[in-house]
N, C-alpha and C positions, 0 to 999 in steps of 0.2 A: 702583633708587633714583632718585629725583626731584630733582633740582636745578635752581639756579637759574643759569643762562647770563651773564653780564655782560660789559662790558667793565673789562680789567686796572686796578688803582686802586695808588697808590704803597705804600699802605700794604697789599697782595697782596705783594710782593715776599718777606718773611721765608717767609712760607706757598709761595710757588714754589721758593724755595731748597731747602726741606725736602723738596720733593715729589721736587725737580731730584737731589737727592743721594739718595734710595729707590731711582731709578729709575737710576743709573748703574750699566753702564756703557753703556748702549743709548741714551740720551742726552748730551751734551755738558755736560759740569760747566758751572755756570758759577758766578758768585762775581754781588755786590749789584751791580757796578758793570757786569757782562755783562745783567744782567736790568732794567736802568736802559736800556743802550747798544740792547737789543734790540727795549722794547716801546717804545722810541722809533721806532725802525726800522720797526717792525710796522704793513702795512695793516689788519691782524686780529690782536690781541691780547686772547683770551675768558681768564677765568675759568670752570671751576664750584663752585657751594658749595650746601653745605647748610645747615642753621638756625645751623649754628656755626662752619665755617671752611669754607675754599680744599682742595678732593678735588679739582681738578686745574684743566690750562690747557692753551690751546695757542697757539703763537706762528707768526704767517703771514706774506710776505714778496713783497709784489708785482714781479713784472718789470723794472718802471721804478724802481724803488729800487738804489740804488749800493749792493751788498754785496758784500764779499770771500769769503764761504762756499762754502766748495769745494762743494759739492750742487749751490748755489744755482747756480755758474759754471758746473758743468755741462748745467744744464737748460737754463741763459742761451744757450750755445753750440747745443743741441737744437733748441729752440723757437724757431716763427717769429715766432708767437701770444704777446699777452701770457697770463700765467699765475702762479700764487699759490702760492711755495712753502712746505710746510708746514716749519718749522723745527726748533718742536719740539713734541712733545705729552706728556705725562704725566699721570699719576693715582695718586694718594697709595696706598700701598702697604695700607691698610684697604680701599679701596673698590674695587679693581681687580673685575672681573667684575660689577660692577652697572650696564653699560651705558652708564656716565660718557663714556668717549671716544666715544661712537658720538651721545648728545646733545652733545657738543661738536661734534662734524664737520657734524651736522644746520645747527647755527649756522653754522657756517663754512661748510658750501656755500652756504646760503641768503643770507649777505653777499655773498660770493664773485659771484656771480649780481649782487647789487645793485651791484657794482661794476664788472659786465658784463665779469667775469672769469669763463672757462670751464673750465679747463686748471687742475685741479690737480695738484702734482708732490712728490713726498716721498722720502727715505733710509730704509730697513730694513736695520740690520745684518745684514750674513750671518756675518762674523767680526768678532769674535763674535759668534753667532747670535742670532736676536730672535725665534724661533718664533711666540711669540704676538705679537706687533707684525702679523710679514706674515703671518699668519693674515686676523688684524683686516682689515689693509687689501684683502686678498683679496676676503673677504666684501662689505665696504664697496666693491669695483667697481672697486680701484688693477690696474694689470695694472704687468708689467716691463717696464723699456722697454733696459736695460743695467743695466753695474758699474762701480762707480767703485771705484781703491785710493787712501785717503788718503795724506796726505801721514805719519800717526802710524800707518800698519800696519793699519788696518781695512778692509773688505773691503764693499761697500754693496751694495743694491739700489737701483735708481732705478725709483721709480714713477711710473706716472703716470693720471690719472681724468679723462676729460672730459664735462661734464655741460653738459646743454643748459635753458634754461629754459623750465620746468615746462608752457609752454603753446603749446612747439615742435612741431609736425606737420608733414608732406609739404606743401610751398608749390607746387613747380616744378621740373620737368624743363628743362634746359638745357644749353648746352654751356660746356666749359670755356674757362677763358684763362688766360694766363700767371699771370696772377696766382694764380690756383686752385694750381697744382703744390705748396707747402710743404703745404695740405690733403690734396690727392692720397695725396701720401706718407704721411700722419698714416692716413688711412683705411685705407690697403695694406697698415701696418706695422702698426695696430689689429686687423683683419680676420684676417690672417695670424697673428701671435701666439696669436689667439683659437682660432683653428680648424686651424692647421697644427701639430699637436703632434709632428710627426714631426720638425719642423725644430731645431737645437741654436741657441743664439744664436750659436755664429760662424757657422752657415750664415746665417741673417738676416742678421749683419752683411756676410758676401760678396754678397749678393745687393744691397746697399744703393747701390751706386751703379749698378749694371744697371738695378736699378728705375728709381731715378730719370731716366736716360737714355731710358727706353722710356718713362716717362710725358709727358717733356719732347716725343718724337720722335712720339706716339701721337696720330691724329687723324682721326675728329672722337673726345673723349671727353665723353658726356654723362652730366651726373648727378643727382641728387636734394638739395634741397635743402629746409630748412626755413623758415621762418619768421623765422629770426631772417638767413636766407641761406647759412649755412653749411653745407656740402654733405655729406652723411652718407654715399653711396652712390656709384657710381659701374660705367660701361658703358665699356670702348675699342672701337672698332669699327674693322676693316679690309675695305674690301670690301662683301660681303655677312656676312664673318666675325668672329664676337664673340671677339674676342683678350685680354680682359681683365676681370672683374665683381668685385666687391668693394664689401663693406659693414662699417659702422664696428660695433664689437663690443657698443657700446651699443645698437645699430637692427638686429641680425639678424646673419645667419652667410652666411660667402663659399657661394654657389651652383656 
């Protein structure tokens, strides 16, 4: 189905409600005055519709926005990087399987980008489960990055997708500097997730501050870097001995 991408208008809100109450319990109820309070909030608040109403929305939430959303606070404590949390997304219960969320997400990266935001981060329910939600976002390129348990007994996955703009290439090989390290770890934890399926996430998470320690202590580490500067790849060298390679899950697989 083809639809038309817009931004949110006051007179959308009944048609979100409707959508917002189909789709529970895998989204967050909210009532007229939460869908007022939000796309205010919102750095990205899209509609889609067709010739005759609102088949669905999604609501976005940049970094530098003061929100209290437990996801949201979680990513905020994560992330070094600013980044665009997706809040919420839905598609009216006639039009599910027509492709709807996935030209809404096209919109929203493509802003996202214009906002010279990279980092996007999302909640899939595991309990209760949302099968087809992380299906979706699978496909679409979200990988795990943890869980969150609410504060009301649900069970989340936290994702997260970083995408680069579209006319990003190999720039320069360089060496790191402190400042580099919060990317470092992003690459290592990207890389690894992607390619180490042996590992469980509490093994990842034991290893998490080791990493860190050794990328801090590792030197010289040179790495690959694009266009926009932000470094996708990465070399620790000891010696004459390569102690360390790793590549970010979007640019190739750990060697």
């Amino acid at each position: 189905m083809s639809v038309h991408i817009r931004q949110v208008r006051a007179e959308d809100f009944d048609e979100i409600l409707k959508i917002n109450a189909e789709s529970s319990p895998h989204v967050a109820k909210l009532d007229h005055e939460d869908v007022r309070r939000l796309t205010a909030l919102a750095s990205i608040a899209l509609v889609a519709t067709d010739s005759v109403r609102v088949v669905g929305y999604v609501l976005a939430i940049s970094s530098s926005i003061v929100y209290e959303g437990e996801e949201f606070q979680s990513f905020l404590a994560r992330f070094d990087e600013p980044f665009l949390y997706i809040d919420q997304v839905a598609v009216c219960a006639k039009a599910r399987g027509a492709s709807i969320a996935s030209q809404m997400y096209a919109s929203l990266q493509q802003r996202s980008r214009e906002l010279g935001i990279f980092t996007l981060g999302c909640g899939v329910n595991l309990h209760p489960a949302n099968p087809v939600s992380m299906g979706f976002h699978r496909k679409f390129g979200f990988e795990s990055i943890g869980e969150l348990e609410t504060r009301d007994g649900q069970l989340v996955a936290l994702l997260r997708k970083e995408t680069l703009p579209v006319s990003s290439v190999f720039r320069a090989i360089t060496k790191t500097n402190e400042q580099d390290l919060p990317r470092l770890f992003q690459v290592w934890e990207s890389s690894v997730r992607a390619t180490h399926a042996f590992l469980t996430e509490a093994d990842i998470q034991s290893l998490i501050r080791l990493v860190k320690t050794e990328l801090a202590n590792c030197k010289p580490i040179y790495c690959l870097r694009g266009v926009d500067g932000r470094l996708f790849a990465f070399l620790g060298v000891a010696g004459s001995k390569i102690e360390m390679l790793f590549v970010h899950a979007e640019r190739g697989h750990h060697s």
